[in-house]
N, C-alpha and C positions, 0 to 999 in steps of 0.2 A: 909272642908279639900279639897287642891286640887288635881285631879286626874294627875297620872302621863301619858303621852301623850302616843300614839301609836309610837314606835322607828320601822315602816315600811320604808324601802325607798321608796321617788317616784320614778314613769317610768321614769323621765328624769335621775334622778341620777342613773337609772338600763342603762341606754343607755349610757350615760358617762363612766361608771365602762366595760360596756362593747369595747365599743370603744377602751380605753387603755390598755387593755387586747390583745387587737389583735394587736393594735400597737406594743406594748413590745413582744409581740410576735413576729411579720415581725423581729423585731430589732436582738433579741433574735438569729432568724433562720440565719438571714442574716451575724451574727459576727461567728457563729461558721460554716459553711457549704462554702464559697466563701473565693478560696483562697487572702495569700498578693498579695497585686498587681494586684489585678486582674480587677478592675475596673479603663476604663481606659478613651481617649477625648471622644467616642462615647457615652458611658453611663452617663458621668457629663452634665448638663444641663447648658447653659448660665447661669452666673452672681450668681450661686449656692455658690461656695467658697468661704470662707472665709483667712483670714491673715492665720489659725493657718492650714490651708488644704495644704499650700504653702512655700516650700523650698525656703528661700530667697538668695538661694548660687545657686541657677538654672536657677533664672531668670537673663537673657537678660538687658543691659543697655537700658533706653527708648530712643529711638531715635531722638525727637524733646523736649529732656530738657531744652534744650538753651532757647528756645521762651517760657517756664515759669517763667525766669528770669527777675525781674524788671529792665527795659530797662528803667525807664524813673518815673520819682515822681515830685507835689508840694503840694507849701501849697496856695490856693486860699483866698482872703479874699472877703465878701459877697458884692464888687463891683467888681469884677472878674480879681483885681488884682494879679500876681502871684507875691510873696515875694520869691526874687532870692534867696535870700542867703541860703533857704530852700527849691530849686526846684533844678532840674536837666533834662536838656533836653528841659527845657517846658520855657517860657514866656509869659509876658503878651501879646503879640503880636500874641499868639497862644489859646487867651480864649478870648472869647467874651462871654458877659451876656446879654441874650435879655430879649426883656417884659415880657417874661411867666417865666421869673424868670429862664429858663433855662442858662447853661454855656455851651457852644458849642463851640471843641477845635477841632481848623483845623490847614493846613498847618506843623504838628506836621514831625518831620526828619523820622519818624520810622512808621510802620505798627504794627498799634493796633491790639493785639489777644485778649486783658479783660484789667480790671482794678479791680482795691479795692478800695472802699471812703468809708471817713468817716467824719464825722461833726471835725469841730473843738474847740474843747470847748475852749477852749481859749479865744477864738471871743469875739466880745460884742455881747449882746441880746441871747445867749446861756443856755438855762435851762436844759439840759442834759439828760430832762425825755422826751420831745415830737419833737426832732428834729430829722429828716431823711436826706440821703445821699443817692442820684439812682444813681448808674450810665448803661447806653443803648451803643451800638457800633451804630456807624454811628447816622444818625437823624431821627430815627423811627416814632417820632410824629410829624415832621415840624416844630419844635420848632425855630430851626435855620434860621435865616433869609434869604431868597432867595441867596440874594449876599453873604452869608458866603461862601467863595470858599472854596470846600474839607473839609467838616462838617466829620471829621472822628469818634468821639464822641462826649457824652451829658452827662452832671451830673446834675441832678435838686435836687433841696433843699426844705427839708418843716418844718415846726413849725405848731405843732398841727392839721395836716393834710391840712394845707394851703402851696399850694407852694410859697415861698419868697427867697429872697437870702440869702443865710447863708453861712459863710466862712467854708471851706472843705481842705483836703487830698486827693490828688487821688494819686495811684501807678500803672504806666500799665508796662503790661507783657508783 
């Protein structure tokens, strides 16, 4: 026959039980004893708040919304053709594809803040489980070739962790 177990708790679970204990407690003290409103910028600590801490009829319009606006989009294809009829702003005249498979776009009318890419499934040679999309501001790794005058961005492309060229979407802001 088997014996029924010892129902002791361990020390850890008497140290946990205790901990929440004094937590709900601080809590406890803290909701009934301090007045509304009474905690105000000095007591909230940076980046502490959340959405539901914040009156959205309070806050202020942000002041450089304009430059999160997509200023500029194409569609690339994986010899660094840009397909007009699907870009805006951008041509081919403005992407080069070098050896290292990077696509290095200069000479671009506007001042790049970011971008979004993303593979193009569409493409040929596209399997949709192991293709990547980077995109880098300016030409951080030298990918760009000497003479690309005004390398303002880089989007590199991979299949399976190989970089190669793969047709892409970029959108910059």
């Amino acid at each position: 026959m088997l014996r029924m177990k010892s129902l002791r708790p361990s020390p850890a679970m008497l140290v946990a039980c205790l901990a929440l204990f004094v937590a709900m407690g601080g809590a406890a003290y803290a909701a009934t004893t301090l007045a509304a409103n009474s905690v105000g910028t000095k007591q909230v600590k940076n980046n502490s708040l959340t959405g539901k801490d914040i009156k959205e009829s309070k806050l202020a319009s942000v002041p450089h919304a304009a430059s999160a606006r997509p200023i500029a989009y194409a569609r690339v294809k994986g010899d660094g053709t840009v397909i007009a009829s699907k870009s805006s702003h951008i041509t081919s005249a403005n992407v080069s594809l070098e050896s290292t498979s990077a696509f290095c776009f200069h000479n671009l009318p506007f001042k790049v803040h970011g971008a979004v890419v993303g593979i193009d499934y569409a493409a040929p040679n596209i399997d949709g489980l192991t293709d990547a999309a980077e995109f880098s501001l300016g030409d951080p790794y030298g990918d760009c070739a000497p003479g690309t005058p005004n390398a303002q961005a880089e989007v590199a492309t991979s299949q399976n962790g190989n970089f190669q060229p793969l047709g892409f979407f970029v959108v910059f802001y």
